[in-house]
Kinemage of the C-alpha trace (Angstrom):
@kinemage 1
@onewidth
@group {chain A} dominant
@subgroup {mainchain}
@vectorlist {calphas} color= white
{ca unk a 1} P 25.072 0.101 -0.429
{ca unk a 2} L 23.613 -3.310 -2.267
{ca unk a 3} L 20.654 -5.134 -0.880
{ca unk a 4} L 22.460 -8.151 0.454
{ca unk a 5} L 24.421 -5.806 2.885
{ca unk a 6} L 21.026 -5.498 4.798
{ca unk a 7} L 21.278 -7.753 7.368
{ca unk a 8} L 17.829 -8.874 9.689
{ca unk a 9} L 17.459 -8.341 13.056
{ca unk a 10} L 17.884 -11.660 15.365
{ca unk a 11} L 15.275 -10.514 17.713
{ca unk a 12} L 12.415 -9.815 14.808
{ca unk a 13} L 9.517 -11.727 16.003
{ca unk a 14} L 7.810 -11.623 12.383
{ca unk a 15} L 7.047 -14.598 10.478
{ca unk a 16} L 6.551 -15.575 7.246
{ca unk a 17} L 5.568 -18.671 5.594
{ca unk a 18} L 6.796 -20.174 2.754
{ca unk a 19} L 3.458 -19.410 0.872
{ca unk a 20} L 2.737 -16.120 2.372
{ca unk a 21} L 6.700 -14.898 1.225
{ca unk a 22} L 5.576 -16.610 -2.272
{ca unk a 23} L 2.283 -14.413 -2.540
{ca unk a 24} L 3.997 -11.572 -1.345
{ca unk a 25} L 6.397 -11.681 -4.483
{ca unk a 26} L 3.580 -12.332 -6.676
{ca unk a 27} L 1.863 -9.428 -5.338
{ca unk a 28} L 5.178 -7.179 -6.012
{ca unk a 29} L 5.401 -8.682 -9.390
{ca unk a 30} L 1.719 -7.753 -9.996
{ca unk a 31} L 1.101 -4.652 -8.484
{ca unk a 32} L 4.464 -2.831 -7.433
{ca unk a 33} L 4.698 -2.000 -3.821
{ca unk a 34} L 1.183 -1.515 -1.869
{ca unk a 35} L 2.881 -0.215 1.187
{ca unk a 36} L 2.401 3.165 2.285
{ca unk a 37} L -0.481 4.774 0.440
{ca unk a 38} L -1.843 3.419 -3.032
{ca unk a 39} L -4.650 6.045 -4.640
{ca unk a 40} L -6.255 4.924 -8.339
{ca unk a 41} L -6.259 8.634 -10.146
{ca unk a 42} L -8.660 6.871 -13.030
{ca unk a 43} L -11.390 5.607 -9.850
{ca unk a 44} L -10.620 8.208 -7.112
{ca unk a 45} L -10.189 4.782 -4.993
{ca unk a 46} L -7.805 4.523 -2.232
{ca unk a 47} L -6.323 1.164 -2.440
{ca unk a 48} L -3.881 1.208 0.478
{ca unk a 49} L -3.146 2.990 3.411
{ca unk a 50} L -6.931 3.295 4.556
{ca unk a 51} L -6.219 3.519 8.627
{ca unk a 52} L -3.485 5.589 8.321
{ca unk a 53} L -4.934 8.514 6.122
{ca unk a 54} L -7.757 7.588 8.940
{ca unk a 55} L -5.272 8.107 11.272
{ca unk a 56} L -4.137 11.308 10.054
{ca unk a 57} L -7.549 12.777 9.506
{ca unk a 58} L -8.816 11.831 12.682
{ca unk a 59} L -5.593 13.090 14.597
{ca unk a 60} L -6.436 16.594 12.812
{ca unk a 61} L -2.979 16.716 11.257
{ca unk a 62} L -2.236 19.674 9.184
{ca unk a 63} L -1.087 17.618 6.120
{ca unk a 64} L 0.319 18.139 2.571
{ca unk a 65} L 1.050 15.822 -0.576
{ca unk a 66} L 3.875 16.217 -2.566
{ca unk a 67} L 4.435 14.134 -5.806
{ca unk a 68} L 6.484 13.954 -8.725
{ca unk a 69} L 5.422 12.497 -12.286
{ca unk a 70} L 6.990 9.090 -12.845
{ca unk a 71} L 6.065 5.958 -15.326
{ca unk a 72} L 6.785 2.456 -14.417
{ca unk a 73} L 5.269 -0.629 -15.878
{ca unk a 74} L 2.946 -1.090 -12.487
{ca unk a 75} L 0.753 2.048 -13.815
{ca unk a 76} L 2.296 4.376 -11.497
{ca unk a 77} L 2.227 7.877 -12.778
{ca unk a 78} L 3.484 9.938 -10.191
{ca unk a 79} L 5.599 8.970 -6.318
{ca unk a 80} L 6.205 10.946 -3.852
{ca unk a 81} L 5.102 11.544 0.332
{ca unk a 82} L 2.125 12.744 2.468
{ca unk a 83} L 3.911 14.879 5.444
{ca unk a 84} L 1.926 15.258 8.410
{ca unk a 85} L 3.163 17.784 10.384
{ca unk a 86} L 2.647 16.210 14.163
{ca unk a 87} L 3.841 17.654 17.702
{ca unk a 88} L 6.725 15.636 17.725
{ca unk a 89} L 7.664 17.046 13.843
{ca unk a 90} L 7.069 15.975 10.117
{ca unk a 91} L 6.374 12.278 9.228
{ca unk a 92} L 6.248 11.435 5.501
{ca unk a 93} L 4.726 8.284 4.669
{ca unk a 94} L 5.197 7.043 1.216
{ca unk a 95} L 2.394 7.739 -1.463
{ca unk a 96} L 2.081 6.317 -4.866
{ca unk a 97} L -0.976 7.509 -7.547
{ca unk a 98} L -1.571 4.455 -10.207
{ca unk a 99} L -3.720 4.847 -13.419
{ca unk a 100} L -5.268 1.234 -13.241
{ca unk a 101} L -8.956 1.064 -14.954
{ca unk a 102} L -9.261 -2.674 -14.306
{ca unk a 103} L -11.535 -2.854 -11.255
{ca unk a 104} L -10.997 -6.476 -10.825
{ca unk a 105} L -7.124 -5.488 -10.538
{ca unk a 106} L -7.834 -3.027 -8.360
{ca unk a 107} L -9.914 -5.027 -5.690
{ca unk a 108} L -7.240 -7.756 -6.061
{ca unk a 109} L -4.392 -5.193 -5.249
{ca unk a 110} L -6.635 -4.062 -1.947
{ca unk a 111} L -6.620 -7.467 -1.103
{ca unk a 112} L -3.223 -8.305 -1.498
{ca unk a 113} L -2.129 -4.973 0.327
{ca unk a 114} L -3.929 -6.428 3.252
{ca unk a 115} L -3.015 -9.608 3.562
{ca unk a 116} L -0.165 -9.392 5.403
{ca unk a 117} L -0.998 -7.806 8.373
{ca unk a 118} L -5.045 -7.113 10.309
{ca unk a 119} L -7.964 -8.814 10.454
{ca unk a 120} L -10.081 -9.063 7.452
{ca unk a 121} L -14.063 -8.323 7.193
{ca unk a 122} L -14.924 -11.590 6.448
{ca unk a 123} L -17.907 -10.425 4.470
{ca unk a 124} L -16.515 -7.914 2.620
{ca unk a 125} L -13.310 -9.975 1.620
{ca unk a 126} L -16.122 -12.839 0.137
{ca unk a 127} L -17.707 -9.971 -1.793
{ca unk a 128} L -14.384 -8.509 -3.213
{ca unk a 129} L -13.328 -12.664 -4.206
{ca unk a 130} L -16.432 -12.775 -5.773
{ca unk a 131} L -15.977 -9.840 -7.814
{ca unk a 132} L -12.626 -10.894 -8.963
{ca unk a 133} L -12.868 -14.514 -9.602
């Protein structure tokens, strides 16, 4: 299967604009993919995926990760899945462990991971600019 056979759905009510699709590839191009769950192994930082390990902790899920060792040049070192096994079955959400020691990158990659989609703490966001800037 190639990319361009993946058609949209009509009836997807998301939007994009032009800039936010633009900042979205930079953010790729920068960081890799910041969906799922992001951990730093250098800072022991989570930098995606807060509510949903949230989620799972606070559901009580009995959970498990399971990674393989892997290289890219984002500064991943190792992919793989958190299963959570829930009463319906198994979910697996995707789970990436980067080697970053540039703090600055690493607040800017929280950001960017967030951007898309909540509501920001307006104070906190002004501190992390701050810090980056």
């Amino acid at each position: 299967m190639e990319l361009k056979q993946l058609r949209g759905a009509d009836y997807n009510p998301r939007v994009i604009t032009d800039k936010q699709l633009k900042n979205l590839g930079k953010s790729l191009a920068e960081f890799g993919d910041l969906s799922g769950i992001v951990f730093n192994k250098r800072t022991k930082v989570l930098i995606s995926g807060h509510q949903r390990v949230r989620n799972l902790t606070e559901a009580g899920y009995k959970t498990k990760i399971v990674t393989k060792p892997v290289k890219d040049e984002y500064g991943t070192v190792e992919e793989g899945y958190i299963a959570a096994k829930t009463e319906k079955g198994v979910i697996r959400i995707p789970f990436r462990v980067v080697d970053w020691k540039d703090k600055k990158a690493e607040k800017a990659a929280n950001i960017a991971a967030n951007a898309h989609g909540g509501d920001f703490d307006r104070d906190k966001l002004s501190i992390l600019l701050e810090e980056i800037v």
